[in-house]
C-alpha positions as CSV (number, residue, x, y, z in Angstrom):
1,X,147.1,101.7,87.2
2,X,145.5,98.0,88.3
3,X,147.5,95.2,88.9
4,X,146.0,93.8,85.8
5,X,147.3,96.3,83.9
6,X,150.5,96.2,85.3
7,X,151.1,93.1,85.1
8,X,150.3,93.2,81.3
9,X,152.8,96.0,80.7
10,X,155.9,94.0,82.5
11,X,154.9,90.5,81.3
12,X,157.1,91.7,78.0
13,X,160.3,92.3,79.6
14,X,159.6,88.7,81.5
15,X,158.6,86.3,78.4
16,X,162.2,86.3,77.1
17,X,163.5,84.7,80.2
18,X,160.8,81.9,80.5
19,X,163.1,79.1,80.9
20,X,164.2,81.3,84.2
21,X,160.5,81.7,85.1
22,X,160.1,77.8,84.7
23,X,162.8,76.6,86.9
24,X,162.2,79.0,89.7
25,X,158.6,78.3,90.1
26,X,159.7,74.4,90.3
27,X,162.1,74.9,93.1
28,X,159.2,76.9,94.6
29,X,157.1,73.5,94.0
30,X,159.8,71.7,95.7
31,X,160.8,73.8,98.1
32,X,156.8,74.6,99.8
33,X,156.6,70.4,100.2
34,X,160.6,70.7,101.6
35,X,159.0,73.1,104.5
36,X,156.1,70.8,105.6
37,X,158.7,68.5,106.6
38,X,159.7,69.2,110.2
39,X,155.7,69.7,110.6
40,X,155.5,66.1,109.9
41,X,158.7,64.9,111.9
42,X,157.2,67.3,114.9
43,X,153.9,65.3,115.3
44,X,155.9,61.9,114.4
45,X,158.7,62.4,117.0
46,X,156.3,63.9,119.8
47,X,153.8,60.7,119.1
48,X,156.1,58.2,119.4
49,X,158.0,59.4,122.5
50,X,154.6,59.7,124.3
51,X,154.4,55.8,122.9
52,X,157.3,54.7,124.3
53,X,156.9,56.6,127.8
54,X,153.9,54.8,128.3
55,X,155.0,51.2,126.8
56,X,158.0,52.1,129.6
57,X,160.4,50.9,127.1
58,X,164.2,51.4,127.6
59,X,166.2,54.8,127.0
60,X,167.9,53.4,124.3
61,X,165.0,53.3,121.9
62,X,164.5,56.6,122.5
63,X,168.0,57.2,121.5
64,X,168.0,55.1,118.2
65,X,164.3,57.5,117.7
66,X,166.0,60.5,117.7
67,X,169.2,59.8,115.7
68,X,167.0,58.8,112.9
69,X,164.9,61.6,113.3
70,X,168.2,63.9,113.7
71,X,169.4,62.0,110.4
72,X,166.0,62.8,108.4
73,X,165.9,66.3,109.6
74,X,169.4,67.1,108.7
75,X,168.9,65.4,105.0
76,X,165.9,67.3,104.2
77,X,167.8,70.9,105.6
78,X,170.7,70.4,103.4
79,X,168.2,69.1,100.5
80,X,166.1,72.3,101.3
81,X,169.1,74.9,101.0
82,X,169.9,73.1,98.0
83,X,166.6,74.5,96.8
84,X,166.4,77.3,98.6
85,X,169.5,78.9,96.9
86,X,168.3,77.2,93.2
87,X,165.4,79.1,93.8
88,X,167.0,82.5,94.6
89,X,169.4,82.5,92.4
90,X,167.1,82.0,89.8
91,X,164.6,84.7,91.0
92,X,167.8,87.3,91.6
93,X,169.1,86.5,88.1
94,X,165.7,86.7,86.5
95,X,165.1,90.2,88.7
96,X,168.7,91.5,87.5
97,X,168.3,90.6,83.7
98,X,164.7,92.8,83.8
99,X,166.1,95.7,85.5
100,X,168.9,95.6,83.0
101,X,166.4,95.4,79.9
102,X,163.5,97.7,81.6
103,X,166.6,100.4,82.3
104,X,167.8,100.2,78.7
105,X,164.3,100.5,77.6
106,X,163.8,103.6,78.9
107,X,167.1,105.2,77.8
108,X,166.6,104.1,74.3
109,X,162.6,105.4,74.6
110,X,163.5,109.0,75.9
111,X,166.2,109.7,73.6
112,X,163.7,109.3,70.4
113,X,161.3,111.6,72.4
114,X,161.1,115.6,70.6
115,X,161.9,118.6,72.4
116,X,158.8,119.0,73.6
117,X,158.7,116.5,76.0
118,X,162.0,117.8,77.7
119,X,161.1,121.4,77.6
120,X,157.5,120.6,79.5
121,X,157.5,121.9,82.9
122,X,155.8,118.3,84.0
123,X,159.4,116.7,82.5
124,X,162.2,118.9,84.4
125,X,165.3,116.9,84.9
126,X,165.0,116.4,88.6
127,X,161.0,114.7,88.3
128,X,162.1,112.8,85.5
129,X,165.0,111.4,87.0
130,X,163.2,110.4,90.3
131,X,160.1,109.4,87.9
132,X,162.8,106.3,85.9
133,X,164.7,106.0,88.9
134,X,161.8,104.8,91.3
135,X,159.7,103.4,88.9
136,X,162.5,100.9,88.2
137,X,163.2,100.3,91.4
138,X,159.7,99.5,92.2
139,X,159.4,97.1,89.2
140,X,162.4,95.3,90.3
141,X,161.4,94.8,94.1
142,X,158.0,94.1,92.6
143,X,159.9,91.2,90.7
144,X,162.3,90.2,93.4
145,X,159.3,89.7,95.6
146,X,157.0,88.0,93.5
147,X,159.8,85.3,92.7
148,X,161.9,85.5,95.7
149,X,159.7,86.2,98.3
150,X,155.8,86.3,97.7
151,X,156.1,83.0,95.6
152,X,157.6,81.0,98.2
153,X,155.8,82.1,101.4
154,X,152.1,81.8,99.6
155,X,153.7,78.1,97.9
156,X,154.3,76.9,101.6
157,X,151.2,78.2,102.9
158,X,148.8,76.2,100.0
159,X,151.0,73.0,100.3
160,X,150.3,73.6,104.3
161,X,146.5,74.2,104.3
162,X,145.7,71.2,102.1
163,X,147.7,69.0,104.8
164,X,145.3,70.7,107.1
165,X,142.4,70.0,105.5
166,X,143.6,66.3,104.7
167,X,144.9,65.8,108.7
168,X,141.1,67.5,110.1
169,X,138.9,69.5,108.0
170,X,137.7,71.6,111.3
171,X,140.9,73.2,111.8
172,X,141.8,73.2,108.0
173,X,138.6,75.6,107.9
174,X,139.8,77.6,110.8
175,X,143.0,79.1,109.1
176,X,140.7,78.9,105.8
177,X,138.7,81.3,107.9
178,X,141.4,83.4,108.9
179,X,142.6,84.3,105.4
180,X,139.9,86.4,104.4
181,X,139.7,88.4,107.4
182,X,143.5,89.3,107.3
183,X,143.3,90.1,103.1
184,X,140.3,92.5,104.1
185,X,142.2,94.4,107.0
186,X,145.5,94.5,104.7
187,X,143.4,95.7,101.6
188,X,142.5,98.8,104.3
189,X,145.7,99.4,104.9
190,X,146.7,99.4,101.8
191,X,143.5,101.8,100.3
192,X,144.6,103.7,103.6
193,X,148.2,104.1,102.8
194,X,147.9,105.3,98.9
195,X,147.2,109.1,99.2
196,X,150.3,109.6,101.5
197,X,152.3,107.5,98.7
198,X,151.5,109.2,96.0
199,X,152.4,112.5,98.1
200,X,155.4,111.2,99.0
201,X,155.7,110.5,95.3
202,X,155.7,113.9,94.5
203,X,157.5,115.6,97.3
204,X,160.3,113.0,96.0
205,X,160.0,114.6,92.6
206,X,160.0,118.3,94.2
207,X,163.4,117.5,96.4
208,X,165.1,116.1,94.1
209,X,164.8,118.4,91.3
210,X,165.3,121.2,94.0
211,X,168.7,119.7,94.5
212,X,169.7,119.9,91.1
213,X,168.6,123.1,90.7
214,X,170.4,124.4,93.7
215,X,173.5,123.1,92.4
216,X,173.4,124.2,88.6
217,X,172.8,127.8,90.6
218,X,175.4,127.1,93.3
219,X,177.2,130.1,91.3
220,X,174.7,132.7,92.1
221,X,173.7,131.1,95.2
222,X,177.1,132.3,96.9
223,X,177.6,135.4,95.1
224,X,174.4,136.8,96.4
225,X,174.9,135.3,99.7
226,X,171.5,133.2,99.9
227,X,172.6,130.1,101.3
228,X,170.3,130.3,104.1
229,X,167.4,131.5,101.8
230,X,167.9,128.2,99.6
231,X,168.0,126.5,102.8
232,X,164.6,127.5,104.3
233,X,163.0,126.7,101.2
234,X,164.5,122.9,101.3
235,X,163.4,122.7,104.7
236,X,160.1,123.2,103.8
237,X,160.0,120.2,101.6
238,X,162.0,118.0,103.9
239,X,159.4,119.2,107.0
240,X,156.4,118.0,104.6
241,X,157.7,114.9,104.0
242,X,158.6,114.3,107.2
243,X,155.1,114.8,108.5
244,X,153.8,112.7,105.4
245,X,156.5,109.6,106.5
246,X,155.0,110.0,110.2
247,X,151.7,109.6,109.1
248,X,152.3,106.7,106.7
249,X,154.6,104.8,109.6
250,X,151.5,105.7,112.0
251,X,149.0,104.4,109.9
252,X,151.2,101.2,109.5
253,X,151.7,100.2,113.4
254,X,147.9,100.7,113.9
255,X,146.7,98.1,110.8
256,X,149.7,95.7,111.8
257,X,148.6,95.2,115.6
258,X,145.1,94.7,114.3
259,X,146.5,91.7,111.8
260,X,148.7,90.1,114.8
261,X,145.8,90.6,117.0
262,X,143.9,88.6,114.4
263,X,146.4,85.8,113.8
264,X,146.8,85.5,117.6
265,X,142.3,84.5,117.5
266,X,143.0,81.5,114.9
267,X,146.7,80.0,116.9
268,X,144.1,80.4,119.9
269,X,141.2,78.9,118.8
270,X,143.4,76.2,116.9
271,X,144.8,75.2,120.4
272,X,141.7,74.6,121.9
273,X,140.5,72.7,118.8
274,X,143.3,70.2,118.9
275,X,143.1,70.1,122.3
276,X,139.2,68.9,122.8
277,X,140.5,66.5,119.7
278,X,143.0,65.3,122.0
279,X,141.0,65.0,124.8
280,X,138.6,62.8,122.5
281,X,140.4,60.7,121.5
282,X,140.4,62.0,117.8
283,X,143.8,63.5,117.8
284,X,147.5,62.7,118.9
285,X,149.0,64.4,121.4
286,X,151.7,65.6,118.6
287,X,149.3,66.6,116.3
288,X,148.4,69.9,118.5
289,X,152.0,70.8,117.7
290,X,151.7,69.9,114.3
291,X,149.3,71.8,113.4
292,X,150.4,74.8,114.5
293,X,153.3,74.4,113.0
294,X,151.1,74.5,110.2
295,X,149.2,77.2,111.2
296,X,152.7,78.9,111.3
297,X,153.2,78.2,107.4
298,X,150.1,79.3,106.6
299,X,150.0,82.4,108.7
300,X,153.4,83.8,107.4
301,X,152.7,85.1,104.4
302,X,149.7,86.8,105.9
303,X,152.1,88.1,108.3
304,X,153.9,89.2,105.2
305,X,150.9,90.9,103.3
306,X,151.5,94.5,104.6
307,X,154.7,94.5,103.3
308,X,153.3,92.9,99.8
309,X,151.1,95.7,99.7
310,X,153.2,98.2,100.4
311,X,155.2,96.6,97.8
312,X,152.4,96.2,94.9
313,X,150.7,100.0,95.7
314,X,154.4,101.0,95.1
315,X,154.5,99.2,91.8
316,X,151.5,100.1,91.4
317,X,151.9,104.3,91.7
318,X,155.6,104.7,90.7
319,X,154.3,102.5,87.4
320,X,151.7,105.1,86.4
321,X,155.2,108.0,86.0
322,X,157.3,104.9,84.5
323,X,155.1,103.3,81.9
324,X,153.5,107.2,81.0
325,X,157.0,108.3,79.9
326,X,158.2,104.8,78.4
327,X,154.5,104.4,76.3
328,X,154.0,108.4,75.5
329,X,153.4,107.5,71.6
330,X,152.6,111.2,71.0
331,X,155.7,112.8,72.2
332,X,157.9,110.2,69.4
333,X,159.9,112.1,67.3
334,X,158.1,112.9,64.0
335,X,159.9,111.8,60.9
336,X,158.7,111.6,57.5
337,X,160.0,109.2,54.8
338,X,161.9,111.9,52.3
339,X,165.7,111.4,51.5
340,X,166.6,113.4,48.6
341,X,169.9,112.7,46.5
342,X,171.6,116.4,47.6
343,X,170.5,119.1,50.0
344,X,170.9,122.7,48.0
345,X,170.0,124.3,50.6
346,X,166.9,126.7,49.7
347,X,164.6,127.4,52.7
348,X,161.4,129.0,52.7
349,X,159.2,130.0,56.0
350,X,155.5,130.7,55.2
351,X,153.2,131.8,57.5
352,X,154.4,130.1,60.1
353,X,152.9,130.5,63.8
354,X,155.2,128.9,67.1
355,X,153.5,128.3,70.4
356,X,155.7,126.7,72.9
357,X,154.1,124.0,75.1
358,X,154.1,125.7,78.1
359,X,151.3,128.4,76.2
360,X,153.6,130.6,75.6
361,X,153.7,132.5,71.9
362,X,157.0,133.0,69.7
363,X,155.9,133.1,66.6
364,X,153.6,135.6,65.0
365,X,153.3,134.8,60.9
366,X,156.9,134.5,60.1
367,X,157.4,134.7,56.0
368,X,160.8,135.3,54.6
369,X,162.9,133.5,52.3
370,X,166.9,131.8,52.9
371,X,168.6,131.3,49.6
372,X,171.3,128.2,49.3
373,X,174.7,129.0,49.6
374,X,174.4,132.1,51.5
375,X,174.3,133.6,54.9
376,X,171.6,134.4,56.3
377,X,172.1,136.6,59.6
378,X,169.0,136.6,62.5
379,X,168.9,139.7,64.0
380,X,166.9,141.1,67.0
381,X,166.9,141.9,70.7
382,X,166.7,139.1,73.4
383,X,163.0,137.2,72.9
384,X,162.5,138.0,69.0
385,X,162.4,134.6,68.7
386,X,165.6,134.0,66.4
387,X,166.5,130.5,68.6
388,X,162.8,129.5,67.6
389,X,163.5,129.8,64.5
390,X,167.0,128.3,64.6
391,X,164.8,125.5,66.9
392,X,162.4,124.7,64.1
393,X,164.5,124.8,60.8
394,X,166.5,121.4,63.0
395,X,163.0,120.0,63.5
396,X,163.2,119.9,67.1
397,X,159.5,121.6,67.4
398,X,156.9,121.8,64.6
399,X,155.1,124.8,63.3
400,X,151.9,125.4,65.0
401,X,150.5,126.5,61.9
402,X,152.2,127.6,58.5
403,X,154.6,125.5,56.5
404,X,158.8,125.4,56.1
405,X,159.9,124.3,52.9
406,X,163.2,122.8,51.7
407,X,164.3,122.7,48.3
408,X,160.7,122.8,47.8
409,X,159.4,119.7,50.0
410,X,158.1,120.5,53.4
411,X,160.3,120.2,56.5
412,X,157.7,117.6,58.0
413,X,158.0,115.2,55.4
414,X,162.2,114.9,55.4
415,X,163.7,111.7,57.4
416,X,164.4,113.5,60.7
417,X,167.7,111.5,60.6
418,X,168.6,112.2,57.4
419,X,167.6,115.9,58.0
420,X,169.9,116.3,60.9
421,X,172.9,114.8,59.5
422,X,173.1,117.5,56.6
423,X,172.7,120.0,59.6
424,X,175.1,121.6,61.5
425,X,174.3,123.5,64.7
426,X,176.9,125.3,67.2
427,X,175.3,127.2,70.1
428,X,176.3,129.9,72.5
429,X,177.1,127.3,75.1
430,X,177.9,123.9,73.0
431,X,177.3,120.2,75.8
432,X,181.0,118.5,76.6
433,X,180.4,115.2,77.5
434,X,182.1,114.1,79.8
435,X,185.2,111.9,78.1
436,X,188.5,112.8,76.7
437,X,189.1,116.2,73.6
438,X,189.1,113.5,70.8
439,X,185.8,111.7,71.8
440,X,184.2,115.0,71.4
441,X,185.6,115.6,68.2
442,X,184.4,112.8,67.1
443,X,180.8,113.2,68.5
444,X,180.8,114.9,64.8
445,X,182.2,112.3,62.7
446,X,182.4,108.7,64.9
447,X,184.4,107.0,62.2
448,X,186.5,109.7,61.6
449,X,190.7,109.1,61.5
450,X,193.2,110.7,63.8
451,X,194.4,113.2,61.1
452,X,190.6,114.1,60.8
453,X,190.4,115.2,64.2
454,X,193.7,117.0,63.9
455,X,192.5,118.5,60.6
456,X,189.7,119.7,62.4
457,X,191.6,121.2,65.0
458,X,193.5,123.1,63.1
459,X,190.7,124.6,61.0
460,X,188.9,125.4,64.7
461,X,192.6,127.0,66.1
462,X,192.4,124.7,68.7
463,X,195.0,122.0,67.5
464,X,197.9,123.7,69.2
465,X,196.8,124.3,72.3
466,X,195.6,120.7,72.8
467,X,199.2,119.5,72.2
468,X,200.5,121.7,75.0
469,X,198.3,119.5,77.3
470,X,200.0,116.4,79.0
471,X,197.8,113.6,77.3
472,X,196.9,115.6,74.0
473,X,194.0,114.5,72.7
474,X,193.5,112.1,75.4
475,X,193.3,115.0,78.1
476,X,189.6,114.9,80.1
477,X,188.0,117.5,78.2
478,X,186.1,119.2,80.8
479,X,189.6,120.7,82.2
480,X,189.4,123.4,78.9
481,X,188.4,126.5,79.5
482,X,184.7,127.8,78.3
483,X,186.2,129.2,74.8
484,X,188.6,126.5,74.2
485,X,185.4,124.2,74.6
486,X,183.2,126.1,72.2
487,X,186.0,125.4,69.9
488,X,186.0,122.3,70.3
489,X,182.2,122.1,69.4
490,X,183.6,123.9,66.1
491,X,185.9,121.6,65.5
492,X,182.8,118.7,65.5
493,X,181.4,121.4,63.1
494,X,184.3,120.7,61.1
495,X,184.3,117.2,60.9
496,X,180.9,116.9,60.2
497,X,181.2,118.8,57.4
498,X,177.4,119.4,56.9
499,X,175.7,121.5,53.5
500,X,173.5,123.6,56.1
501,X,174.8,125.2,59.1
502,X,173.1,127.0,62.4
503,X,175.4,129.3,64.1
504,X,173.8,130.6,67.4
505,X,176.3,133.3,69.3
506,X,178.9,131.4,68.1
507,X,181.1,133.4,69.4
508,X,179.6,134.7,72.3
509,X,182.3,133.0,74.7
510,X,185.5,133.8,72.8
511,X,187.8,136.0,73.7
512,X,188.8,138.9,70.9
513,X,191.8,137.1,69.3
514,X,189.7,133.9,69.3
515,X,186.8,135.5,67.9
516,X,189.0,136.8,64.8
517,X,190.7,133.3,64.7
518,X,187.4,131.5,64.7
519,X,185.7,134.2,62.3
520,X,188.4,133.2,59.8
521,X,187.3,129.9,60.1
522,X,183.9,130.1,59.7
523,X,184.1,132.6,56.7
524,X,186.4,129.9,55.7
525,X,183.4,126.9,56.0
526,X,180.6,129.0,54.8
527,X,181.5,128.9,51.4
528,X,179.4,126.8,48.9
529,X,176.8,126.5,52.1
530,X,173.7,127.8,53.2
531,X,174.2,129.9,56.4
532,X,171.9,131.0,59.1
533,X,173.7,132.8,62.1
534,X,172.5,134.8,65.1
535,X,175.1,137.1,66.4
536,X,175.0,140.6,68.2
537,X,178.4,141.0,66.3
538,X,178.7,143.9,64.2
539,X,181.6,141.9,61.5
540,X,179.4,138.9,61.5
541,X,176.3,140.7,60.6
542,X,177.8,142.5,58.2
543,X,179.3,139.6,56.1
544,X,176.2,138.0,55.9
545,X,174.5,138.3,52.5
546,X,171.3,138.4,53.7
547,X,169.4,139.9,56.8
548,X,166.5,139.3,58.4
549,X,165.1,141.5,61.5
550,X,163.1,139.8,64.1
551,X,160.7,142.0,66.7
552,X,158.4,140.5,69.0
553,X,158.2,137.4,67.4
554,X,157.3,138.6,63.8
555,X,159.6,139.2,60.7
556,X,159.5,143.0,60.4
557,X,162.6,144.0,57.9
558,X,165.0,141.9,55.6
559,X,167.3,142.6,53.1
560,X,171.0,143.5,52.5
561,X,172.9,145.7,55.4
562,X,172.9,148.7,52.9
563,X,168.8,149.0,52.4
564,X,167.7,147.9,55.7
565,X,170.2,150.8,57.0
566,X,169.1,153.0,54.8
567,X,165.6,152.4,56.0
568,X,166.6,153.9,59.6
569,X,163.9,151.4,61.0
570,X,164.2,148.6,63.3
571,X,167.5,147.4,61.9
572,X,169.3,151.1,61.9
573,X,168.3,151.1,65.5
574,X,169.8,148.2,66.7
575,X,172.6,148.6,64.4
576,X,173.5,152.0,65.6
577,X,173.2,150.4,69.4
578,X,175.6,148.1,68.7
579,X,178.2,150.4,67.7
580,X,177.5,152.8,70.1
581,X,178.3,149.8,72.6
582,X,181.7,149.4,70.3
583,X,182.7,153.0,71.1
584,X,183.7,153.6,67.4
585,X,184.3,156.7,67.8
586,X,187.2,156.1,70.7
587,X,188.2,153.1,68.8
588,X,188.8,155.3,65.2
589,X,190.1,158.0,67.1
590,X,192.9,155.6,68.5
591,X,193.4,154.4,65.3
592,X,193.9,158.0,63.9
């Protein structure tokens, strides 16, 4: 990332606020001519004293000199706040409205981004957080600076050398001089200081998504007593960045004596200058103070140009992260253009091949067929690849070779949106956002009535036991247990009311009298519906009209329950395992 570059990627988020931009850099106009003031007051006031001392003229001219000098000088500092704060606020409020619309940008960027990117070992929560997070902030101070801070300083110090050069070219060309040298040692610095940024850049990335990490496995953490394990391994990270700060601040102190050993040459030889001026008659005594005044204008920004750097390489390396994820083209969802009238529901898989991004294989030539309006029941052990599937049919990845069909057209060319909306998914775990029961609810439906959400309910066998809660449906829904929330994911099932339907372990977290009561009410919305479920139980398997047996990755059986049983192959094996885990024979014995 150059500055040039940069500065072409933020100039988008700055052109709406022109009129902003405008009035700030005319207060900075203002305000740099404002600051040369007491400069010129200085060598007045010091010239004319020395005038009257030696025209031995009475104390009371001297008075009547320095109210009107007091008078002037007071003027122009109340005139110059007035400025000052014109010029701030305008800069804050112009920094603020870019944070707000660089912040939104982002949000609204990553959430049209497909699964891929989220799932990329390069994108794990804790990087990408610190990725937006200091890339923003960077901007911003970048922004804040430039019209706050930068603007100002390098506005006084231009207005202040022209004076210079228009009072005595010689010493004009002596802080002229002085310029270069100081941009040359600061560009050093700066070259100097990059590697242990961009370290520190990462090890940010590493701690950070350590931390959340530890604390989504805070669980197991304590259960297997490795607190100080989890420990030792954060101090690791904290000890390399410490060492990576010390070095940075190191570097630092070093290059900023060498720049105030340089500024301390030009006050120097600017002294002597105006002094042999002095001394020949050239120059006014008050013009030695004046211009170092000057000099003081002119060498504060230079003072400042460590920091500026610091600043800009910032900008510059937190950018690359920031503008990689907000401009990543090829990680946009992929939507094609089809919206048919009605969904029916036929699916067909054909020779279709799944590698994940991270290289590894799911898919090995998948064919098999999932008629409309029946269910279809995924079965295999743990890795078969029946999410993949599940992951694919929802568009959420693309085939890596092969082709899904629906109703005939292929998957790739349906309106994502439109796709999803006739889709309903539940998974083993289903997100609660945090919010209140009915919110959730109506993640499925947002327009949805009251007696919508009740209706819902009921069909989920969740309605009664939100009513036994204090606030109802206005209760935080992240104080219901794990099944009631899965539930509650039903219910959104419900009220969406979709023509296809993914159910992933549905069940998985429901206790047995839930399980029967939320069976009821699936069998109940699976009529007239295409069906695909994954489910290591026995009843739901069963039910479903169709079955196809994953292993390894690859289709190997499907069928009804009755032939594939029959077949004593893969499906009679894990069949018989799961009612050997039932312990039929105990259960139909009690039942005798």
């Amino acid at each position: 990332m150059t500055l040039s570059a940069l500065y072409k990627k933020i100039s988008p988020f700055v052109k709406p606020y022109k009129k902003l931009v405008v009035a700030t850099l005319l207060l900075t106009f203002l305000g740099s001519f404002a600051a040369q003031v007491n400069a010129l007051i200085l060598k007045y006031t010091v010239d004319s004293i020395s005038e009257l001392m030696v025209a031995g003229e009475p104390l009371s001219k001297g008075f009547y000199l320095l109210t009107v000098i007091s008078i002037v000088l007071l003027s122009k500092e109340l005139l110059y706040s007035i400025i000052q704060f014109g010029q701030k606020f305008y800069g804050e409020k112009l920094r603020i409205y870019i944070t707000r619309d660089i912040s939104q940008t982002i949000v609204e960027k990553i959430l049209t981004y497909r699964m891929e990117f989220y799932t990329s070992s390069e994108n794990e929560s804790g990087k990408l957080q610190t990725r937006i997070d200091l890339g923003i902030s960077s901007l911003t101070r970048l922004v804040q600076n430039f019209f706050i801070d930068i603007l100002p300083l390098f506005a006084n110090a231009f207005v202040a050398l022209i004076i210079m050069f228009y009072a005595n070219f010689y010493v004009g060309l002596v802080s002229l001089c002085i310029i270069p040298i100081y941009f040359y040692i600061s560009q050093l610095q700066a070259t100097k200081l990059s590697g242990f940024r961009r370290r520190m850049r990462n090890y940010r990335e590493t701690k950070n998504n350590g931390i959340i990490s530890l604390i989504e496995s805070i669980t197991v953490i304590k259960s297997f007593v490795r607190e100080p394990m989890e420990a030792d391994r954060h101090k690791k990270i904290q000890f390399d960045m410490t060492e990576n700060q010390m070095q940075t601040r190191k570097t630092s102190f070093i290059f900023d004596s060498v720049k105030g050993f340089v500024e301390q040459i030009g006050v120097v030889v600017i002294i002597i200058l105006t002094a042999y001026f002095v001394l020949n008659g050239s120059m006014t005594i008050g013009a030695i103070m004046f211009h170092i005044m000057l000099f003081n204008n002119v060498s504060a920004p230079i003072r400042q140009l460590h920091r500026i750097y610091d600043e800009v390489n910032d900008a510059l390396i937190y950018s690359e992260g920031f503008f990689d994820i907000l401009e990543s083209e090829k990680e946009k969802e992929v939507s094609g253009s089809f919206i048919p009238e009605k969904i029916t529901g036929l699916i067909e898989i054909k020779n279709v091949d799944f590698v994940y991004p991270n290289g590894t294989q799911a898919l090995w030539d998948i064919n098999f067929k999932i008629r409309p309006n029946e269910t279809t029941a995924l079965v295999g052990l743990s890795g078969a690849g029946k999410s993949t599937i599940i992951n694919l049919l929802d568009k959420f990845y693309l085939p890596t070779a092969g082709t899904i069909y629906l109703d005939g057209v292929d998957l790739f060319d349906y309106d994502t949106d439109f796709l999803r909306k006739n889709i309903g998914l539940v998974l083993q775990k289903n997100h609660i956002f945090k919010g209140t029961i009915a919110d959730n609810i109506l993640y499925g439906k947002p327009d949805a009535t009251q007696l919508e959400i009740e209706a819902a309910s009921k069909q989920a066998y969740i309605h009664d036991q939100i009513m036994q809660l204090p606030n109802g449906y206005n209760s935080d829904a992240h104080l219901l247990s794990g099944g009631q929330q899965q539930r509650i994911a039903i219910a959104r099932l419900f009220l969406k009311n979709p023509p296809i339907i993914f159910l992933d372990e549905p069940t998985a977290s429901l206790d047995a009298i839930a399980t029967e009561q939320i069976k009821n009410s699936l069998d109940a919305i699976k009529k007239d519906r295409t069906v695909i479920i994954i489910s290591h139980s026995i009843s739901q398997i069963i039910d479903a009209s169709h079955i196809v047996v994953l292993e390894k990755g690859k289709a190997v059986e499907n069928g009804s329950h009755d032939d594939l049983y029959q077949l004593k192959g893969p499906y009679f094996e894990i069949f018989t395992a799961m009612a050997n885990s039932l312990n039929i024979d105990k259960i139909t014995q009690t039942f005798d």
